[in-house]
Backbone as a printed PyTorch tensor [residue, N CA C, xyz], in Angstrom:
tensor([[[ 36.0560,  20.8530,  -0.3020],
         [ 35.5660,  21.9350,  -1.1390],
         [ 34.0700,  21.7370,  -1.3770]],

        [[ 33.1830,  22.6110,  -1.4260],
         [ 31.7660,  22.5790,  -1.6750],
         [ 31.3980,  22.5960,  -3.1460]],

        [[ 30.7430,  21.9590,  -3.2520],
         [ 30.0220,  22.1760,  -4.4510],
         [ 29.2840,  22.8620,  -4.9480]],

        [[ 29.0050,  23.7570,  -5.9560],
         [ 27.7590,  24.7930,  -6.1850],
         [ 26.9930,  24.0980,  -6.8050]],

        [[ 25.5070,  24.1940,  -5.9140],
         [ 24.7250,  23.7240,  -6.6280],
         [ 24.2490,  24.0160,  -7.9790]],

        [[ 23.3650,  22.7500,  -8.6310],
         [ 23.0740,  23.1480, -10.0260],
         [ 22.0420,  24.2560, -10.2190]],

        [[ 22.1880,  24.8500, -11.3860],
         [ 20.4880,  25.7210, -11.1600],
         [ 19.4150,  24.8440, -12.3170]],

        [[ 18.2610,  25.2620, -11.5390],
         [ 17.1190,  25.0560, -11.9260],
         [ 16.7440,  26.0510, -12.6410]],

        [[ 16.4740,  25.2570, -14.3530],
         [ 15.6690,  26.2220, -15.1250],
         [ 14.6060,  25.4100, -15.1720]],

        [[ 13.3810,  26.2340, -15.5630],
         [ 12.3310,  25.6460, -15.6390],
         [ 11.3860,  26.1380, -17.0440]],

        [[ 11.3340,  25.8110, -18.2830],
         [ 10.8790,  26.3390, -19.6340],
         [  9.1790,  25.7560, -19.9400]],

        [[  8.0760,  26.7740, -19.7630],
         [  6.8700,  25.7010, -19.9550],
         [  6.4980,  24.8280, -19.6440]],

        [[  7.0550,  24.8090, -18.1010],
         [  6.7710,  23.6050, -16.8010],
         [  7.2030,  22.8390, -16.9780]],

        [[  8.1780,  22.7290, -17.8030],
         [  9.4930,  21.6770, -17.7200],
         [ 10.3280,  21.5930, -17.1510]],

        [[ 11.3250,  20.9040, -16.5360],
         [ 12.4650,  21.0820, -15.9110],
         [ 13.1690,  20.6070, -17.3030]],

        [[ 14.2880,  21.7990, -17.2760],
         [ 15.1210,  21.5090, -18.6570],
         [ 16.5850,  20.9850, -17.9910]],

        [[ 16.9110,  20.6310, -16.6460],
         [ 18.3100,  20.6890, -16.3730],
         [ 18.2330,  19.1650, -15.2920]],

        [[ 18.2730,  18.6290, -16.1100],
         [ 18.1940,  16.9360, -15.0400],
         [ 16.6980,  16.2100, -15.4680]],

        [[ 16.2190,  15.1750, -14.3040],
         [ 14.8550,  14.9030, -14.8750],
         [ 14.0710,  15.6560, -13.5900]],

        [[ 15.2730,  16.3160, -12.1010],
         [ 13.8940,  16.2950, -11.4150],
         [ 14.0180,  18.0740, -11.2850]],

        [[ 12.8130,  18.8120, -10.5440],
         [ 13.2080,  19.8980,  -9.8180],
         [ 11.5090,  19.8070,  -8.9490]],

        [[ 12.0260,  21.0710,  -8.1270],
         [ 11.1940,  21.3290,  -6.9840],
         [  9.9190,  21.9800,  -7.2810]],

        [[  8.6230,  21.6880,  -6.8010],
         [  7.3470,  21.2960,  -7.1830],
         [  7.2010,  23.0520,  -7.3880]],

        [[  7.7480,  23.5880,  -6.6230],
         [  7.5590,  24.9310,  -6.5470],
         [  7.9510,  25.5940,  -7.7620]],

        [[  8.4340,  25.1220,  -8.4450],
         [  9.2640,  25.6110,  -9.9500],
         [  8.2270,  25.2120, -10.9630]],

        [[  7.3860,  24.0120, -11.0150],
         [  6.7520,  23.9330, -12.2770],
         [  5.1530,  25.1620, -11.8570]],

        [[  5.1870,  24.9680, -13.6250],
         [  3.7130,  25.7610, -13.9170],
         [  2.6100,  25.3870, -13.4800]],

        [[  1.5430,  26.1330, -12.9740],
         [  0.2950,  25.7540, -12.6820],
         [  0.2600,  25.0240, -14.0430]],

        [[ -1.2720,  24.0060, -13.9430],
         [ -1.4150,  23.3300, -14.7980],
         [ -1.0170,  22.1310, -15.1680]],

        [[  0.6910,  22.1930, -15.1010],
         [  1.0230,  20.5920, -15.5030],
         [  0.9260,  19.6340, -14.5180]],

        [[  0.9440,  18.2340, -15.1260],
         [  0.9970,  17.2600, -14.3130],
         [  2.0640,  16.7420, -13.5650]],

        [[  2.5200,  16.2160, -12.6100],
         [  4.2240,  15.6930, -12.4190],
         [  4.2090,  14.2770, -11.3200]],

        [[  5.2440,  14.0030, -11.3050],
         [  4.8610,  13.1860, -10.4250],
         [  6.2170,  12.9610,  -9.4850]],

        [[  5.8640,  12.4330,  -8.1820],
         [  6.3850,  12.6790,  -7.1800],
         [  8.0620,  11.8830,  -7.5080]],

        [[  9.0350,  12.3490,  -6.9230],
         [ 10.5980,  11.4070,  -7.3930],
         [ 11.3040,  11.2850,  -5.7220]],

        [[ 10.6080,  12.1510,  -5.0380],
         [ 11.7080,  12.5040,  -4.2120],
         [ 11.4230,  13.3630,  -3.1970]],

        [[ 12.0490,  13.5710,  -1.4120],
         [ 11.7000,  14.5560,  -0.5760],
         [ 12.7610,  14.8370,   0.1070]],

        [[ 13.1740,  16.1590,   0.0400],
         [ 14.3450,  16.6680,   0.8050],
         [ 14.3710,  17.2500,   2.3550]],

        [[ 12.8640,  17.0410,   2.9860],
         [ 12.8310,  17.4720,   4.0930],
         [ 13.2880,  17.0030,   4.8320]],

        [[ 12.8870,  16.8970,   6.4500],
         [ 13.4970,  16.3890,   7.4230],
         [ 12.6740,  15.3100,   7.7560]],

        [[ 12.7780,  14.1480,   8.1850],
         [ 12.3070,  12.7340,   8.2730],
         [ 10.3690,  13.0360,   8.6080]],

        [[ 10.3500,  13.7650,   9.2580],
         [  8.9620,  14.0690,  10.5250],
         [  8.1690,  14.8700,   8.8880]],

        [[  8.8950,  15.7420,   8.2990],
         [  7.9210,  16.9260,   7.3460],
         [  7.5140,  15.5390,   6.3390]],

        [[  8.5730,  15.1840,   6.0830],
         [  8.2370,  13.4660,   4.6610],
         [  7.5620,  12.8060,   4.9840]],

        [[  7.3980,  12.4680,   6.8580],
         [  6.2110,  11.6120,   6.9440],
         [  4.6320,  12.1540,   6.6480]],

        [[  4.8830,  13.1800,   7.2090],
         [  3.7080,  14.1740,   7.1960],
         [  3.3870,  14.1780,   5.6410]],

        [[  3.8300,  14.5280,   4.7900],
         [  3.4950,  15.1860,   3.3660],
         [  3.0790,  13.3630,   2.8130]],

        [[  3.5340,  12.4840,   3.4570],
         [  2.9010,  11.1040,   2.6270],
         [  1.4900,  10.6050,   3.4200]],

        [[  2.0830,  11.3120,   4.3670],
         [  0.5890,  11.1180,   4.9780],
         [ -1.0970,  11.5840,   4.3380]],

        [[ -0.1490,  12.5930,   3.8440],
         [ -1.5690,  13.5230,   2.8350],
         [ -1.4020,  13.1750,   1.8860]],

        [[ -0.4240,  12.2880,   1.0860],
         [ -0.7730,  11.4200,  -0.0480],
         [  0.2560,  12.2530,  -1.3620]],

        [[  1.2350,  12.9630,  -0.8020],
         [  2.2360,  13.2240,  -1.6360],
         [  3.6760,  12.0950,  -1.3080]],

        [[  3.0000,  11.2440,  -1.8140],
         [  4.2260,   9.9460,  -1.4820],
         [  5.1710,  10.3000,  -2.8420]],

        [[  5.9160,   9.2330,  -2.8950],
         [  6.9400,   8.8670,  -4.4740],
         [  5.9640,   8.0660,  -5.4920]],

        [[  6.0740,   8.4760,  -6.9480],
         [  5.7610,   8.0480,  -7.4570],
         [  4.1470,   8.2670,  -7.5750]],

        [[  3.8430,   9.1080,  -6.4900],
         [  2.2960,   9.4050,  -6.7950],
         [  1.8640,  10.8130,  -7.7790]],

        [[  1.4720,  10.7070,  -9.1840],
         [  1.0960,  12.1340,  -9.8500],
         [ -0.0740,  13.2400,  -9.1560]],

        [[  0.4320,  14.1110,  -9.3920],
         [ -0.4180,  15.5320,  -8.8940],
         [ -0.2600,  16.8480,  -9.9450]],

        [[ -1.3830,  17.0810,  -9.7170],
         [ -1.4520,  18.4810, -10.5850],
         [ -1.1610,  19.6510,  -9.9650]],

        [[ -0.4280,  20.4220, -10.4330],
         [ -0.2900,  21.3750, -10.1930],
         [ -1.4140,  22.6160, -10.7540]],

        [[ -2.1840,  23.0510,  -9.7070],
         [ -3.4250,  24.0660,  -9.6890],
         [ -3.3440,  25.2940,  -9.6860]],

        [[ -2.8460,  25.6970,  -8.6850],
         [ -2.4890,  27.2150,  -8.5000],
         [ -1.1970,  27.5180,  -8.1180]],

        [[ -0.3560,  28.3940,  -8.5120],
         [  0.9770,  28.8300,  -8.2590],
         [  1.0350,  30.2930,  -7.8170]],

        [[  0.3920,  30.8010,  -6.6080],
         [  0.5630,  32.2570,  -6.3460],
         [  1.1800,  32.1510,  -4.9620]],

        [[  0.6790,  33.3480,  -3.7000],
         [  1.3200,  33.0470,  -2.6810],
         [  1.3050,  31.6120,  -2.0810]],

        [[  0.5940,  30.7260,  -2.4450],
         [  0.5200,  29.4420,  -1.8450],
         [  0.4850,  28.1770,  -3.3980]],

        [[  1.2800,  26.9510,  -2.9160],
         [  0.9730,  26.1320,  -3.9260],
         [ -0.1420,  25.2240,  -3.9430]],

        [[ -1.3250,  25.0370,  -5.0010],
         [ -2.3850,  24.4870,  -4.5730],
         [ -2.1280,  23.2840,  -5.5690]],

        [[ -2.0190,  22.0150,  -5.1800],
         [ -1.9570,  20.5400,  -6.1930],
         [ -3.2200,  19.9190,  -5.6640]],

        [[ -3.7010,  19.3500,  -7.2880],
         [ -4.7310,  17.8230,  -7.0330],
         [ -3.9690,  16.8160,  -7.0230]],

        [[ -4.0730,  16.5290,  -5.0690],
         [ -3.4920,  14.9890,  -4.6300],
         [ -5.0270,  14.0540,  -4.6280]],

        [[ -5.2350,  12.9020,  -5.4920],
         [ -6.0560,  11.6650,  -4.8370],
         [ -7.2570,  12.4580,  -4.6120]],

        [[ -8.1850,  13.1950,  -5.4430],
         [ -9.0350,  13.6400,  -5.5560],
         [ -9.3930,  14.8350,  -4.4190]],

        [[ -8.1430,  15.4170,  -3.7130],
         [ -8.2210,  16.5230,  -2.8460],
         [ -7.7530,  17.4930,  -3.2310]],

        [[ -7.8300,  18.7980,  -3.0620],
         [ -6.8600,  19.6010,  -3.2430],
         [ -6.1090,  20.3780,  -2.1000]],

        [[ -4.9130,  20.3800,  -1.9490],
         [ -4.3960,  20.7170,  -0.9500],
         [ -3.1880,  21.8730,  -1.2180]],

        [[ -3.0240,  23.1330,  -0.5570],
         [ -2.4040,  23.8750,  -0.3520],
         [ -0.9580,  23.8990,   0.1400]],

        [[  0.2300,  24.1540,   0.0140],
         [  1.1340,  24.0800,   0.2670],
         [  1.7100,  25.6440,   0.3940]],

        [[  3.0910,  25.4740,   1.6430],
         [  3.6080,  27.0220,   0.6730],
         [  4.8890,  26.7770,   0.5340]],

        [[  5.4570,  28.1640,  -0.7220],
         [  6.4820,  27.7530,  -1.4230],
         [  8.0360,  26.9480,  -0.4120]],

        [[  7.9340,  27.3680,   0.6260],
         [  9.6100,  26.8860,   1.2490],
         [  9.1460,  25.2630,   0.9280]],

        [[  7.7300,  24.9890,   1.1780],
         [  7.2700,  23.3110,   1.7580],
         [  7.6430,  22.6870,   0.2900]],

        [[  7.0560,  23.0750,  -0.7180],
         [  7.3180,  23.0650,  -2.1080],
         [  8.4340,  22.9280,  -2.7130]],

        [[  9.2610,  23.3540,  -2.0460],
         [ 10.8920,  23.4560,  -2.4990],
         [ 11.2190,  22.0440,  -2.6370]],

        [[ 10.7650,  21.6500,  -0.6730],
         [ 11.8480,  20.4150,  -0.5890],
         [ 10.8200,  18.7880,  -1.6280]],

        [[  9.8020,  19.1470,  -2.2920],
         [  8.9770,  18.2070,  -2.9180],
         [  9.9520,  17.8220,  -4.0390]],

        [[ 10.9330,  17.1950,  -4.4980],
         [ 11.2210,  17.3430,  -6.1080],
         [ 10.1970,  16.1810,  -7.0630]],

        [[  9.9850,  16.6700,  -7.9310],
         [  9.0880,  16.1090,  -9.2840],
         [  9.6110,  16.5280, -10.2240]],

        [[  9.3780,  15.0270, -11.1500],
         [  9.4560,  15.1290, -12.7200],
         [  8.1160,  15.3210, -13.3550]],

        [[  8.3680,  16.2170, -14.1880],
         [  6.6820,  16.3640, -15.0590],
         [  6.9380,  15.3570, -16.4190]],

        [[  5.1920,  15.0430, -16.0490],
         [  4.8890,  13.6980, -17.0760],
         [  5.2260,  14.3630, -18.4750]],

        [[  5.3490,  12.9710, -19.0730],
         [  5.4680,  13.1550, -20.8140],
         [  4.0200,  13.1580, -21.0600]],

        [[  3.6030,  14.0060, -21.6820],
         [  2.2500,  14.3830, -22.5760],
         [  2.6090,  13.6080, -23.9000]],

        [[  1.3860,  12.3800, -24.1480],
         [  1.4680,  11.2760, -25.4950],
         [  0.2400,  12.0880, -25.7730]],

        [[  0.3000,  12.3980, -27.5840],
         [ -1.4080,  12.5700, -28.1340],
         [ -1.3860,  11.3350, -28.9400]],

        [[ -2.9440,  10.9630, -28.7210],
         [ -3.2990,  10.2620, -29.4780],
         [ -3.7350,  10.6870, -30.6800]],

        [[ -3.2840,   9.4260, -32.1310],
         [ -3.4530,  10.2080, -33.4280],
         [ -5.2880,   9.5410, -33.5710]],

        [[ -5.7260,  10.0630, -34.4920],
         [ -6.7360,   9.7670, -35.0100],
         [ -7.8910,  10.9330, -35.0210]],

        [[ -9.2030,  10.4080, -35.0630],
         [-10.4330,  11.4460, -34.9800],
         [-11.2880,  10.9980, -34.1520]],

        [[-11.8050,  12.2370, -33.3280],
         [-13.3190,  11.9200, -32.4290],
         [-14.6010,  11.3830, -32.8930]],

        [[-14.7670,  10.7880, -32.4260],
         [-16.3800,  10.0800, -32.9610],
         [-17.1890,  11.1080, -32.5340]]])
């Protein structure tokens, strides 16, 4: 018997349903960082090659017809199918208490 997959909600560039989802789901803007790649062996080598490894954070820049993230001081373009198979958790945002000098 198959399983139905889970769905992905995504609330204010959060993933609210597990810790990970697909890069293509969060908001421009937030930060996340890499957990995981569902492609096919050859696309995963490729995408670490450009420095979307595991465990490496990237920003998410632009979210329109194409996905644009800051990898390692580049910015690089993606599009959404490529995006899919990326999964990321977005970072916890800590504020610091106190006052600016």
């Amino acid at each position: 018997m198959k399983q139905k997959a889970k769905e992905v909600v995504v609330v204010e560039g959060q993933c609210t349903h597990g810790d990970m989802c697909p890069l293509s789901h969060v908001k421009a803007g937030i930060t996340v960082c890499i957990k995981q790649h569902t492609s096919t062996p050859e696309v995963t080598n490729r995408l670490r090659e450009m420095g979307f490894c595991e465990d490496q954070q990237i920003r998410l820049v632009s979210h329109s017809t194409n996905i644009i993230c800051q990898v390692c001081n580049a910015r690089l373009g993606l599009s959404k199918k490529l995006a899919d198979t990326i999964m990321v958790q977005p970072m916890t945002v800590h504020h610091r208490s106190g006052h600016r000098s």
